[in-house]
C-alpha positions in Angstrom: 74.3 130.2 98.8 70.1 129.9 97.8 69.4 128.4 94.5 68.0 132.1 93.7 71.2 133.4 94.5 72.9 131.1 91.5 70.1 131.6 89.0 70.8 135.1 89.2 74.4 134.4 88.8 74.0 132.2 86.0 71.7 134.9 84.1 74.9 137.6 84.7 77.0 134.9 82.8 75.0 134.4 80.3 74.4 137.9 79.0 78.3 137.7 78.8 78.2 134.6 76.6 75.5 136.6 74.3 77.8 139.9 74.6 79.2 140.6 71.0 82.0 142.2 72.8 83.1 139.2 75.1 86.2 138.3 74.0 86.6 134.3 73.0 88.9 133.6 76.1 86.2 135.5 78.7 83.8 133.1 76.8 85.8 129.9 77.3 85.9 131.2 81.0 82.1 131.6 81.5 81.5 128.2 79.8 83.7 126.6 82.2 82.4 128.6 85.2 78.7 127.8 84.4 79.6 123.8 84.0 81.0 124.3 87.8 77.5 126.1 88.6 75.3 123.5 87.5 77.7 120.8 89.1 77.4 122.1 92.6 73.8 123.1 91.9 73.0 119.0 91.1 75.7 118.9 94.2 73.2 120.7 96.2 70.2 118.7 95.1 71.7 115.3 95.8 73.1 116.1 98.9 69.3 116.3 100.2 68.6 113.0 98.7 70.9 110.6 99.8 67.9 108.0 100.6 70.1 105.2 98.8 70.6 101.6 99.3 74.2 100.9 99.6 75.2 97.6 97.6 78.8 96.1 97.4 79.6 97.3 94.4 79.8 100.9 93.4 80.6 102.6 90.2 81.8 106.6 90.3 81.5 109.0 87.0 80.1 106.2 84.9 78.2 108.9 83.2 75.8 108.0 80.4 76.5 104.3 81.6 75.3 103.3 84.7 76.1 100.1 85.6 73.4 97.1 86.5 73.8 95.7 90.4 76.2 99.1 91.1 75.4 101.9 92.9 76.3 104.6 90.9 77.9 107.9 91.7 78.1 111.0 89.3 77.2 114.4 89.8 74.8 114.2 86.6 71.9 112.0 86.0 71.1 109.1 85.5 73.4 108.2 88.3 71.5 106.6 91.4 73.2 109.3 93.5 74.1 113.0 92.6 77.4 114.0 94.0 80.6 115.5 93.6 82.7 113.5 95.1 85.4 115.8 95.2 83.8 116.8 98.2 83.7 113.3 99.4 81.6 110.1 98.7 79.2 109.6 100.9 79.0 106.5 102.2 79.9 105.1 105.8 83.2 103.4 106.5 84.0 100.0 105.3 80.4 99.7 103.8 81.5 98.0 99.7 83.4 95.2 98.6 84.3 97.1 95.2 84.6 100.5 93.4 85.1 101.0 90.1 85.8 103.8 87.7 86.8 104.3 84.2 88.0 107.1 82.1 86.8 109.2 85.4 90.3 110.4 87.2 92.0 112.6 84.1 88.7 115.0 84.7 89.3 116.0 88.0 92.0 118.5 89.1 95.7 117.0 90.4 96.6 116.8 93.4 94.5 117.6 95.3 90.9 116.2 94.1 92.9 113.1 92.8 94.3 112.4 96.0 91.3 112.9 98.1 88.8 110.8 96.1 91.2 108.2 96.3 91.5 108.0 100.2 87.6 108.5 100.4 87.6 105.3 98.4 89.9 103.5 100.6 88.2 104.6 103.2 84.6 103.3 102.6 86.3 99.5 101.3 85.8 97.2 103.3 89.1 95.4 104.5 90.3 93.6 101.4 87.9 95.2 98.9 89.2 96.3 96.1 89.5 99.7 93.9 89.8 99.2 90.1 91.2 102.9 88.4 91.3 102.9 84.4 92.6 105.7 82.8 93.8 106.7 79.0 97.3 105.5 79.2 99.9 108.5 78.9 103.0 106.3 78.8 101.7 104.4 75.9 100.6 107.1 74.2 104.4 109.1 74.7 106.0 105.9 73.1 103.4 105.3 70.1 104.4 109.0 69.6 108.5 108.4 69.6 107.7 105.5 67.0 105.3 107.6 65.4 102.8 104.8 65.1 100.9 106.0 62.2 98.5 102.9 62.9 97.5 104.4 66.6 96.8 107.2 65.4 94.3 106.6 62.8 92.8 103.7 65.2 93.0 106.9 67.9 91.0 109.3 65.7 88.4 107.1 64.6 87.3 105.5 67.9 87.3 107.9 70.6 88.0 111.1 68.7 85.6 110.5 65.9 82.3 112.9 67.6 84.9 115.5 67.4 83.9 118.9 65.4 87.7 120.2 64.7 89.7 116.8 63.3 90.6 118.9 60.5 93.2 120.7 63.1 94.6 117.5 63.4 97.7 117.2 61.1 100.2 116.5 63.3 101.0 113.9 66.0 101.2 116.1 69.1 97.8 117.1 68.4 96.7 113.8 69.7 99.1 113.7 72.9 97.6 116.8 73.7 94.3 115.5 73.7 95.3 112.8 75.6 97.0 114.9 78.2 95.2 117.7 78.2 91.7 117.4 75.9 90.6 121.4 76.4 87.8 120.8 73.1 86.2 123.8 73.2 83.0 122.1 73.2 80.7 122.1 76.3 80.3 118.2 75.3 83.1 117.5 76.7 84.9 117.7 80.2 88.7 118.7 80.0 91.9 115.8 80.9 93.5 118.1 83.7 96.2 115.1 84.4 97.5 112.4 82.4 98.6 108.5 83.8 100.4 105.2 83.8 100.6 102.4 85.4 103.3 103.5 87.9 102.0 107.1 88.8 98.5 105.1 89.2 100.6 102.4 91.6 102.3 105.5 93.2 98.5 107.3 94.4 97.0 104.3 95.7 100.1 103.1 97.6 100.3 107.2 98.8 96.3 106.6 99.8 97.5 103.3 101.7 96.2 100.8 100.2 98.4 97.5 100.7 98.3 96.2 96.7 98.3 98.0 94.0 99.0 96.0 90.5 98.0 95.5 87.1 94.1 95.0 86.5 92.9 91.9 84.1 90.8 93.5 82.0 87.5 92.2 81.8 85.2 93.2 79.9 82.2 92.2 82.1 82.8 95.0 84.1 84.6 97.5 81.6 84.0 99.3 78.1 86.0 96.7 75.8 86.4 99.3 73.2 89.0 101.3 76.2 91.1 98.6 76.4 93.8 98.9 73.7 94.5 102.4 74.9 93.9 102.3 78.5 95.5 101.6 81.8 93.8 99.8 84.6 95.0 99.4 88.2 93.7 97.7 91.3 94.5 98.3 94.8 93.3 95.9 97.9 92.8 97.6 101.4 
């Protein structure tokens, strides 16, 4: 599809969004159909500027944080390369030592995204490199509800729920599994959880992808946001 061919698409959309009659869930529908626009636009873009030097290490959907001595990956800048790699990443065969990605994997869609990003990433390690997955931690998040850990919550809501607009509709615990599991803000600052982890289900897709370890990561916070850690899960699997 030509770029003129989207804009014209994108225009259609948004004389639905300023539509008085547009109802809220066709407008929750065109927000979300105009974030996938401008994602495989930026998709488009990159894909005819992959002029890159590939180093060891790579980082994918770092976002605002791009790391220093990584090549990054995300579809939006300032990432050193614009892709989605739910299409793929592209890089050759055994060409890094190391992929990371944090907070990254509940975004994309499950299975079949999931899955495939994680056999690209086993695919372009080199023999014995290593892929290092952290995600918000379901399973600790379903027990600290059981106990209702009033403690988690509150630490919960003012850490990485704190830029939120609606906290006053949270009043009950399951509010904050939900976002957890399933964060659908209806704020375009925000990209949706479509899947939730732990440790074993994150075990489980690497050893699926083949990869021949997959344990327990040691956090460090050299390489990771240290304020993820007390709610986060972080595997790594060896080729």
């Amino acid at each position: 599809m030509k770029k003129s061919e989207l804009s014209e698409i994108e225009s259609k959309l948004d004389n639905l969004l300023q539509d008085k009659n547009s109802t809220h869930g066709l407008q929750r529908a065109v927000r979300n159909l105009n974030k996938e626009l401008q994602i495989y636009k930026n998709h488009l873009d990159g894909s005819e500027n992959l002029d890159f030097k590939i180093k060891g290490k790579v980082q994918i959907g770092g976002g605002r944080h791009p790391k220093k001595g990584y090549l990054n990956i995300d579809i939006f800048p300032p990432a050193d390369v614009i892709y989605d790699i739910r299409e793929g990443i592209p890089l050759k065969n055994d060409s890094v030592s190391f992929i990371f990605n944090e907070h990254f994997l509940e975004h994309l869609d499950y299975p079949i995204s999931v899955k495939k990003v994680i056999k690209e990433c086993l695919r372009v390690l080199k023999p014995g490199g290593k892929l290092v997955i952290g995600v918000p931690d379901g399973g600790n998040a379903i027990q600290k509800y059981v106990k209702q850990d009033k403690k988690f919550f509150k630490k919960m809501l003012e850490t990485w729920y704190k830029g939120r607009k609606n906290l006053k509709d949270f009043n009950t615990y399951i509010d904050l599994v939900n976002y957890i599991f399933r964060d659908q803000d209806d704020d375009d600052t925000f990209t949706p959880h479509l899947w939730a982890y732990d440790l074993e289900k994150l075990q489980s897709l690497m050893f699926e992808a083949g990869f021949s370890k997959a344990k327990k990561w040691k956090f460090d916070p050299t390489i990771a946001r240290e304020k993820r850690e007390w709610a986060s899960v972080y595997v790594e699997g060896v080729k």
